[in-house]
TIMI-589738 format. One record per residue (C-alpha): x, z, y; residue in one letter. Coordinates in steps of 0.02 Angstrom, whole numbers, plus 50000, padded with zeros to 5 digits. Layout:
<r><east>X</east><up>Z</up><north>Y</north><code>A</code></r>
...
//
This chain:
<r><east>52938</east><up>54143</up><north>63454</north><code>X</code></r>
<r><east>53025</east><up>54198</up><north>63291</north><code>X</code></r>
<r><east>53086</east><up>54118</up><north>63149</north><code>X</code></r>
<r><east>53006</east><up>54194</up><north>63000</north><code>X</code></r>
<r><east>53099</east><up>54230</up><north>62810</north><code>X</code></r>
<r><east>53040</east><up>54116</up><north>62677</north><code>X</code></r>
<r><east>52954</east><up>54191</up><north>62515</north><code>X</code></r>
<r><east>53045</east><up>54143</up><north>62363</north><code>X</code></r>
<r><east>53004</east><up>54103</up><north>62198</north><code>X</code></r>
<r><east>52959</east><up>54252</up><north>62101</north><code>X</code></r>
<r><east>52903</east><up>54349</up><north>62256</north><code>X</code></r>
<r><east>52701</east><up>54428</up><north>62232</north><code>X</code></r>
<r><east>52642</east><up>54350</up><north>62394</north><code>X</code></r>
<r><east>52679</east><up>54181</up><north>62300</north><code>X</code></r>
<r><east>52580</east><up>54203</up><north>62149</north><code>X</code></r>
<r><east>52415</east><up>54264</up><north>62224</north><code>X</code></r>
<r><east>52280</east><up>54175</up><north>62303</north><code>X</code></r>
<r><east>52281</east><up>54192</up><north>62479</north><code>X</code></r>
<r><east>52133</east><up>54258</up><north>62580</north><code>X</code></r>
<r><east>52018</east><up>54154</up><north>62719</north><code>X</code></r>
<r><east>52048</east><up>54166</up><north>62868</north><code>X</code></r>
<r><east>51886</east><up>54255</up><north>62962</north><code>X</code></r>
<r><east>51946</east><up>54219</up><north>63154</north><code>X</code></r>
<r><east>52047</east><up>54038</up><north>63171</north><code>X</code></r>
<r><east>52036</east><up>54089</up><north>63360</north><code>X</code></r>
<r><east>52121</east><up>54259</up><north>63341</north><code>X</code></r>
<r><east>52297</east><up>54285</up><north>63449</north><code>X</code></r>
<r><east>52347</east><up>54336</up><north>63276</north><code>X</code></r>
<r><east>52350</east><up>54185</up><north>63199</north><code>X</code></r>
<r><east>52390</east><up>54087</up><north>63353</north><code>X</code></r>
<r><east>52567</east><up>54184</up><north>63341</north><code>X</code></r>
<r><east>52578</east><up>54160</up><north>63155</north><code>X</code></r>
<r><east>52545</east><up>53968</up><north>63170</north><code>X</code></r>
<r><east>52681</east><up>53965</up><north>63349</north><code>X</code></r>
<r><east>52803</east><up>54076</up><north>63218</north><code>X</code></r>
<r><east>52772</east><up>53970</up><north>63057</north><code>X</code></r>
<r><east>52823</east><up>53805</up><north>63190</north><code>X</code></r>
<r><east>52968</east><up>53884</up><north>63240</north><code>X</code></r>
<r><east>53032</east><up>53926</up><north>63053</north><code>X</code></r>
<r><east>52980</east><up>53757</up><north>63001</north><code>X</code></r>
<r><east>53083</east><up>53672</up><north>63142</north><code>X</code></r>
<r><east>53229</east><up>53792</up><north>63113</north><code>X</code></r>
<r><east>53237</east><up>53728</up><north>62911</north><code>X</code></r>
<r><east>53198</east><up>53557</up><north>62917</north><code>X</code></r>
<r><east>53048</east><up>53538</up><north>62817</north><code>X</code></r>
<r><east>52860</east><up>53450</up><north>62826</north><code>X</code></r>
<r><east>52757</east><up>53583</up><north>62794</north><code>X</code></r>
<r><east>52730</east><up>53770</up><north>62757</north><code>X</code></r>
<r><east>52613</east><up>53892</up><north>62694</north><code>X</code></r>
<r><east>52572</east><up>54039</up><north>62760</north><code>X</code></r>
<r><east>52615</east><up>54148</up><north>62604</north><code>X</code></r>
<r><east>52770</east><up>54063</up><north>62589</north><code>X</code></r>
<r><east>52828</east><up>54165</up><north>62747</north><code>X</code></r>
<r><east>52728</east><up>54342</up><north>62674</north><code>X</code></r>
<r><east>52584</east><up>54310</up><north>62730</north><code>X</code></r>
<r><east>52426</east><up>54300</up><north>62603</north><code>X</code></r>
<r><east>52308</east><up>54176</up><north>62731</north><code>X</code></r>
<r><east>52240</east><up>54004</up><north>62683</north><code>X</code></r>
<r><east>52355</east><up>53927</up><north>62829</north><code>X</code></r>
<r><east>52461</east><up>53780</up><north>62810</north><code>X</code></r>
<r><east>52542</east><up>53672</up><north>62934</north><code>X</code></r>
<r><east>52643</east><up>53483</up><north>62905</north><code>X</code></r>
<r><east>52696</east><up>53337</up><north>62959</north><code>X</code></r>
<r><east>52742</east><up>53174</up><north>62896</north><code>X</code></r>
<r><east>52879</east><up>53089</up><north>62983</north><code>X</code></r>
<r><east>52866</east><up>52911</up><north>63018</north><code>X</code></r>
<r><east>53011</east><up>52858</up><north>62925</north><code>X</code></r>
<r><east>52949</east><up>52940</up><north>62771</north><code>X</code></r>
<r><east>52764</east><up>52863</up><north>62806</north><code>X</code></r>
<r><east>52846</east><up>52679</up><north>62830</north><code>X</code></r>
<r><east>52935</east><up>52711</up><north>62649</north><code>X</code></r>
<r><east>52799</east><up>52773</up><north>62564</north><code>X</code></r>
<r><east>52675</east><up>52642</up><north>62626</north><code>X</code></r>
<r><east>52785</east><up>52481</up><north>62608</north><code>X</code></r>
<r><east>52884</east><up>52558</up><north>62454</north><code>X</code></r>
<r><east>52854</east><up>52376</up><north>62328</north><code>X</code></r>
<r><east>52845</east><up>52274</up><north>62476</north><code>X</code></r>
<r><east>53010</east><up>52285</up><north>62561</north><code>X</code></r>
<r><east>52912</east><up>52303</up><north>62734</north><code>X</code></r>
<r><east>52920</east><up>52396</up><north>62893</north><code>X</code></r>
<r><east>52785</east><up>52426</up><north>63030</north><code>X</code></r>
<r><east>52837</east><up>52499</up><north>63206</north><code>X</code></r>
<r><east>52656</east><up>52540</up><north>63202</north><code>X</code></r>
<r><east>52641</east><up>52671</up><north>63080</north><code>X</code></r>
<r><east>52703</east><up>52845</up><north>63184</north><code>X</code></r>
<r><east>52671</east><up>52952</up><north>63012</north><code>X</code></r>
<r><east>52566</east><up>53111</up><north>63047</north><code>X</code></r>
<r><east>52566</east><up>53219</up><north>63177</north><code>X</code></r>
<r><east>52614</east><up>53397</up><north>63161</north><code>X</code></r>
<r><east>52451</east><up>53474</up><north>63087</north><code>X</code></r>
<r><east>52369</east><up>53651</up><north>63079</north><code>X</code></r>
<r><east>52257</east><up>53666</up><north>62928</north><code>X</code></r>
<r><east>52157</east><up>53838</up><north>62907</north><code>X</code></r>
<r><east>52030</east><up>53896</up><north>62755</north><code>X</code></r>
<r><east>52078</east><up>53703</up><north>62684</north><code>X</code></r>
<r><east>51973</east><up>53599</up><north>62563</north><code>X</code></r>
<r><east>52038</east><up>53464</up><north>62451</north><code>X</code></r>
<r><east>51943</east><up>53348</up><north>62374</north><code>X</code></r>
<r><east>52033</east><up>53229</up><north>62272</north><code>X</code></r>
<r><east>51952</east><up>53030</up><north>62298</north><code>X</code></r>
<r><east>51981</east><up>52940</up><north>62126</north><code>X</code></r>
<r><east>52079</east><up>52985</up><north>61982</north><code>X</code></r>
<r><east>52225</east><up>52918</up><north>61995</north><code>X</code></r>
<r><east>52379</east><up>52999</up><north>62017</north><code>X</code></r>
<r><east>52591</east><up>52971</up><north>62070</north><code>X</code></r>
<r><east>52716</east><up>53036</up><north>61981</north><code>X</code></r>
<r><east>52870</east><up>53082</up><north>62105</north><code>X</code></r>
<r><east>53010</east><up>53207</up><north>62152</north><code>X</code></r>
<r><east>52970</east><up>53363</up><north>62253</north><code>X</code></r>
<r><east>53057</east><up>53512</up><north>62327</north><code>X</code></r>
<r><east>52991</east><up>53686</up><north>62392</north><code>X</code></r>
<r><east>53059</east><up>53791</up><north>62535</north><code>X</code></r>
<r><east>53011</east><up>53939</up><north>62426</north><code>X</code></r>
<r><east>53107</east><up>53847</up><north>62272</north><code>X</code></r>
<r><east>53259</east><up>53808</up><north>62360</north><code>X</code></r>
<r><east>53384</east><up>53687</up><north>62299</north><code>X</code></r>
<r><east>53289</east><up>53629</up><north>62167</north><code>X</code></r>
<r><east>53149</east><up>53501</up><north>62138</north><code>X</code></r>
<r><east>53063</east><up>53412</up><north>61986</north><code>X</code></r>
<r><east>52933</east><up>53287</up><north>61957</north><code>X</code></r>
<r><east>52737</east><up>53305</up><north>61999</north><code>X</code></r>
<r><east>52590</east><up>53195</up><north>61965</north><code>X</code></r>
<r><east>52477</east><up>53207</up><north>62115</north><code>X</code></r>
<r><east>52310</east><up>53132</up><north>62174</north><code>X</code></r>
<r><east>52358</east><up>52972</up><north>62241</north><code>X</code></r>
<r><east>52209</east><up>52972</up><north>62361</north><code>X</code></r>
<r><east>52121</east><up>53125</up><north>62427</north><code>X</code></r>
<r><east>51999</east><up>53198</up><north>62565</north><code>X</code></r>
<r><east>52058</east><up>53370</up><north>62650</north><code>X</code></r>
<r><east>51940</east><up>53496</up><north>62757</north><code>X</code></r>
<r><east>51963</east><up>53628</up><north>62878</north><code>X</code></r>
<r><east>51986</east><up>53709</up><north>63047</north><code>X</code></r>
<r><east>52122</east><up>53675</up><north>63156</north><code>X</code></r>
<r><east>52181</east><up>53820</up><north>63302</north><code>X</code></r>
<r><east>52033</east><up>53801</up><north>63420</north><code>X</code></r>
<r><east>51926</east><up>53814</up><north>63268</north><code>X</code></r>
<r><east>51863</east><up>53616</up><north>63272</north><code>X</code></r>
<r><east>51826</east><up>53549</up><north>63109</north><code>X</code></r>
<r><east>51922</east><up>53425</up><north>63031</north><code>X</code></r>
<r><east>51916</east><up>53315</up><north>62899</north><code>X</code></r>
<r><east>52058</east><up>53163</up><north>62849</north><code>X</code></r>
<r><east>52085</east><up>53064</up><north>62703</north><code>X</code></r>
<r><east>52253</east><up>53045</up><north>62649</north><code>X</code></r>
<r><east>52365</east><up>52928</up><north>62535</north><code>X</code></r>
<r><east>52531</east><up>52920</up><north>62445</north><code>X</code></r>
<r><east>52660</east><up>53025</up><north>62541</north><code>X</code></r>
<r><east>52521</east><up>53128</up><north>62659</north><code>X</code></r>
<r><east>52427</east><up>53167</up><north>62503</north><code>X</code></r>
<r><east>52571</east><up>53253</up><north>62415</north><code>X</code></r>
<r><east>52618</east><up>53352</up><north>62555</north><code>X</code></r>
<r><east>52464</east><up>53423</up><north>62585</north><code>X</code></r>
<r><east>52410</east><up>53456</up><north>62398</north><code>X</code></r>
<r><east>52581</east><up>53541</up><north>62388</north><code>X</code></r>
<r><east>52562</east><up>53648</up><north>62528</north><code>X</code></r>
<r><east>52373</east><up>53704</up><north>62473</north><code>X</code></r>
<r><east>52446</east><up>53735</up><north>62313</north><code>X</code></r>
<r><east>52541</east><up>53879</up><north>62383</north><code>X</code></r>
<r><east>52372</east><up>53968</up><north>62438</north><code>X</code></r>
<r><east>52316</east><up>53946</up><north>62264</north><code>X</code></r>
<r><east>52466</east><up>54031</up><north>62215</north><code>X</code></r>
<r><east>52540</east><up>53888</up><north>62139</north><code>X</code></r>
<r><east>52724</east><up>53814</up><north>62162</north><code>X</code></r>
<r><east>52760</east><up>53633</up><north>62097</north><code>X</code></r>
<r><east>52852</east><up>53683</up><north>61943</north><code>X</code></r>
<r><east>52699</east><up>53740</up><north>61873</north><code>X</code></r>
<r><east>52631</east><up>53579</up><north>61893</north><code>X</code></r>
<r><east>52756</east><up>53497</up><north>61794</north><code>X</code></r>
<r><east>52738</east><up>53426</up><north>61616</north><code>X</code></r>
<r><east>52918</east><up>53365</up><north>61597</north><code>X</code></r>
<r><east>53027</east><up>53505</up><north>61650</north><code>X</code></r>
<r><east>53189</east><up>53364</up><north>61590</north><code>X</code></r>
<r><east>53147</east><up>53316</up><north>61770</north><code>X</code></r>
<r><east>53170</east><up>53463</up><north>61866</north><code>X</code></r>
<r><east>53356</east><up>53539</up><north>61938</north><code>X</code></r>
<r><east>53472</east><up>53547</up><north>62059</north><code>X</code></r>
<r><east>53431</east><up>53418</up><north>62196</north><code>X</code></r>
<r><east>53603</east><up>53375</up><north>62224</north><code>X</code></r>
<r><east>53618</east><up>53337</up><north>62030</north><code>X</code></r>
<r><east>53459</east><up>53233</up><north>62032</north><code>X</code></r>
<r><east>53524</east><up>53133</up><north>62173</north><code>X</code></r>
<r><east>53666</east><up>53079</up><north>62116</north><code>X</code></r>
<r><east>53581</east><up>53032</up><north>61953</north><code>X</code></r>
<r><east>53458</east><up>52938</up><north>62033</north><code>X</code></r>
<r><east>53569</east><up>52852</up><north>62128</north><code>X</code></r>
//
């Protein structure tokens, strides 16, 4: 397929809400989601927006690796479970969120479309997400800690939101290589 150019901060296609899609089924979008995989792979991230590669559809696609999914879910214990195999590489069209509770986590993120930077978010700990996947099945999945994040963070971006406007300390946002090392 083809490995698409990433929107970046400041670009229009960012900073409008993106349109439904009418036809999950379409060889249109089938291409978009194969070309959106590809980019993702290429870059190294979990997820990825439709708009954040030009193109105004609610579309988003992520993964949580099971590494990451092990950390989050065992952070205060000091744990590990060969059971938990993260979340599967997912294809979420016209997406829903409903968050499940009101409370939230405060933690680091970074943004394909933000590159090189990242800042703290609060986020809805616990949340319930909605949609269609590729053969236009409905699906529904609640999500915690780590899973959560991703996806509210990649729905943002069909709101026309990027993380630093969800920020209410911007002390905390910079250079991830700065934040890093100051972390520790």
């Amino acid at each position: 397929m083809a490995i698409l150019k990433i929107a970046r901060m400041g670009h229009p296609v960012l900073r409008r809400k993106a349109d439904p899609i009418a036809d999950p089924l379409s060889p249109e979008i089938a291409k978009l989601v194969a070309d959106m995989l590809d980019t993702l792979d290429d870059i190294g991230g979990v997820g990825l927006a439709a708009p954040q590669v030009h193109v105004p559809l609610r579309l988003v696609i992520f993964h949580v690796p099971p590494a990451r999914a092990v950390a989050e879910r065992y952070k205060d214990a000091g744990l590990e479970d060969d059971d938990d195999a993260g979340v599967p590489m997912t294809v979420l069209i016209n997406p829903e969120i409903e968050a499940v509770g009101d409370e939230v986590e405060r933690s680091y993120e970074s943004c394909l479309s933000v590159p090189d930077m990242m800042g703290e978010v609060a986020r809805y700990s616990h949340i319930i997400y909605r949609g269609q996947d590729l053969n236009g099945n409905a699906i529904e999945c609640t999500a915690t800690g780590f899973h959560a994040r991703v996806v509210q963070h990649e729905c943002d971006h069909l709101d026309g939101i990027l993380y630093p406007q969800r920020m209410t300390d911007l002390s905390t946002f910079g250079y991830n290589e700065e934040i890093r090392k100051s972390c520790g």
